[in-house]
C-alpha positions in Angstrom: -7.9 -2.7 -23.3 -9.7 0.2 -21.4 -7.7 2.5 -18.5 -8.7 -0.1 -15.6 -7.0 -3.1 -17.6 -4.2 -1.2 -18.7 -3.0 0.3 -15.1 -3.6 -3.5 -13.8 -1.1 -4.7 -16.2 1.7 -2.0 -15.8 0.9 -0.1 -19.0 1.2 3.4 -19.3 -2.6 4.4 -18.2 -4.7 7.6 -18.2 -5.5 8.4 -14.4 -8.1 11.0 -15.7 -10.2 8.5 -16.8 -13.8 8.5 -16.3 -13.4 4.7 -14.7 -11.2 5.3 -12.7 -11.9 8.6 -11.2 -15.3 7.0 -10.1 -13.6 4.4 -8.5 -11.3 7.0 -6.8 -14.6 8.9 -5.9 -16.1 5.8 -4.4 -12.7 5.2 -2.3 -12.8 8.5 -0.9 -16.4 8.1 0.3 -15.7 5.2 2.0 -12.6 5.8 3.5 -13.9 9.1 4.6 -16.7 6.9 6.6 -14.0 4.7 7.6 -12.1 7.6 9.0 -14.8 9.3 10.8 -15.6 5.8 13.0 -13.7 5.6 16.6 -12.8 2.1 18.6 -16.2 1.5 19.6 -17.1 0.5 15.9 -14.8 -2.1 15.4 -17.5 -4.2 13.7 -17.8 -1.1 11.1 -14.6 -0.6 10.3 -14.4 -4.1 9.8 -17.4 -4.2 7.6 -15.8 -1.2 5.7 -12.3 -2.6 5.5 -13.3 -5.9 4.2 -15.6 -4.1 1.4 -13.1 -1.8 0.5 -9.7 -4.0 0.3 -9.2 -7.1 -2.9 -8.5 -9.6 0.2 -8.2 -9.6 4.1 -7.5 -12.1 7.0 -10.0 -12.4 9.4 -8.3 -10.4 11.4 -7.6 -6.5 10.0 -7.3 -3.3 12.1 -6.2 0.3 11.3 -6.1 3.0 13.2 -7.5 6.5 11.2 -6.7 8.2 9.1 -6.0 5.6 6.1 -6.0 6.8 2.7 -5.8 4.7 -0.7 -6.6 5.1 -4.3 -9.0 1.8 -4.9 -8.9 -0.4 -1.9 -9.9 -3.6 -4.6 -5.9 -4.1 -5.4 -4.8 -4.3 -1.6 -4.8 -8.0 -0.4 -3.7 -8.5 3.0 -2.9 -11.9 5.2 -3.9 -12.3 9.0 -3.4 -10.4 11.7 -2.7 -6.8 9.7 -2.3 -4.0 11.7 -1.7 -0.4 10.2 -0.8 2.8 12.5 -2.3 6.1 11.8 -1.8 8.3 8.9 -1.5 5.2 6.5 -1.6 5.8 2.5 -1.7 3.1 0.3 -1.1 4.0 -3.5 -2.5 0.8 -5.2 -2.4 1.5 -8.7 -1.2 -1.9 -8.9 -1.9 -5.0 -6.0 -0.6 -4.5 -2.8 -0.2 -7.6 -1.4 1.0 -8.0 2.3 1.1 -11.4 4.3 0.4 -13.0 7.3 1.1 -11.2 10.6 2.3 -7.8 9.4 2.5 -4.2 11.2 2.6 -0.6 9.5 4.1 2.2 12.3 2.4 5.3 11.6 2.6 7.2 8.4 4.0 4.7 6.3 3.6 4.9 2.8 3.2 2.1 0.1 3.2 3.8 -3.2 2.6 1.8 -6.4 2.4 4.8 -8.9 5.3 6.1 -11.3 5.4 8.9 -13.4 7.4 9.5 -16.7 10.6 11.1 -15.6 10.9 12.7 -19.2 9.0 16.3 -18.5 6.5 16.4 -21.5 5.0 12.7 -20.4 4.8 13.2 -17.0 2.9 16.6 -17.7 0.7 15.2 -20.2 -0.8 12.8 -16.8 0.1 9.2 -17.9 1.5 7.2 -15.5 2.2 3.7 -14.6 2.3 1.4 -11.9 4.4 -1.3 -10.1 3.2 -4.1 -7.8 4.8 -4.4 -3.9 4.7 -7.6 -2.3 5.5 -7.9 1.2 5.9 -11.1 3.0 4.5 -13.0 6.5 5.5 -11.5 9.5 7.2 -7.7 8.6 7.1 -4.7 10.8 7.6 -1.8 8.9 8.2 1.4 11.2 6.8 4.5 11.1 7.4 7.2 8.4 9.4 4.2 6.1 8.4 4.6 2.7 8.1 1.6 0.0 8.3 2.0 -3.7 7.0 0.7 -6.6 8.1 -2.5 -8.0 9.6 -4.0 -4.0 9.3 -7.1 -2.8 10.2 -7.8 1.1 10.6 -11.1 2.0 9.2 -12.7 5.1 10.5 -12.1 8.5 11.7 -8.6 7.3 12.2 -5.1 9.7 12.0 -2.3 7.8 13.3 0.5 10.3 11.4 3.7 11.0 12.0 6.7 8.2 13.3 4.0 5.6 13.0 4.9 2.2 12.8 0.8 0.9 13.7 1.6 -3.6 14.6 -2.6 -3.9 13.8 -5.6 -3.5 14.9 -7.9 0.0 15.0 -11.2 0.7 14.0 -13.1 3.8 15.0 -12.2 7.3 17.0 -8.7 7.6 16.5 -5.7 9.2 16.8 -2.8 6.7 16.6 1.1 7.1 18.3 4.3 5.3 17.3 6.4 2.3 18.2 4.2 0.1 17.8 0.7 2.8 20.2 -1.1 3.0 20.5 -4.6 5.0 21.5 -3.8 8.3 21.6 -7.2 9.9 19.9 -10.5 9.3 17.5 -12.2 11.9 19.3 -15.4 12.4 
């Protein structure tokens, strides 16, 4: 099982591999295109978008800058819309439904270190898949962990930190979220 295989399946991995730091390199080129394009290029960004991410909608827009670590494990639905100052950590898939807006500077991160000190300074890590429903607004500066699932119809209030799982309609925030309220 080489590095690429093993981060996919949530084994411990070795980031500094020579895979996987090309594909990182790749990412960075093409996000660093992506970011340099304004609104007039909307058939660009597009083009870009589409090339870089596992799976989009027809409909995909971000507003710059977006950052990710290799594009190929975000899978969006329809209708995804992402604020500025996006980051997307997919170490492991991403996958986001139908219908879905990111406020700006939210953060999806997929990677985990080892919390024992002489792992985590060794470089392994590991990662955790997110999966986040149809028809979620996430607001701006919330931060989802590795390993969450949100279920559909969910509000994720702005400067969340989201470190569980939630089911269908509820409106969430705090560091850790909590439910709020549900959406009736």
């Amino acid at each position: 099982m080489n590095e690429l295989d093993k981060m996919l399946a949530g084994k411990v991995y070795d980031p500094s591999d020579h895979n996987l730091s090309q594909i990182r390199a790749n990412v960075r080129e093409v996000t660093a295109k992506y970011n340099a394009t304004n609104r007039d290029q909307k058939a660009e960004r597009e083009k870009l978008l589409k090339g870089l991410f596992g799976r989009t909608g027809k409909n995909i827009a971000i507003e710059p800058h977006f950052n990710c670590d290799y594009g190929q494990n975000i899978k969006v639905g329809e209708n995804f819309y992402a604020n500025f100052a996006c980051v997307i950590l997919d170490c492991a898939e991403v996958i986001i439904g139908d219908n879905c807006m990111l406020g700006p500077q939210v953060g999806i991160y997929t990677a985990c270190h080892p919390i024992d000190p002489i792992e985590r300074v060794s470089g392994i890590e590991f990662a955790k898949p997110i999966r986040i429903g149809d028809n979620c607004w996430i607001g701006g500066h919330a931060t989802i962990n590795p390993g969450v699932t949100l279920g559909h119809n969910v509000v994720v209030a702005s400067g969340a930190v989201v470190t569980k799982s939630f089911p269908d309609n509820v409106v969430i925030g705090g560091n850790p979220a909590k439910v709020i309220k549900t959406i009736p």
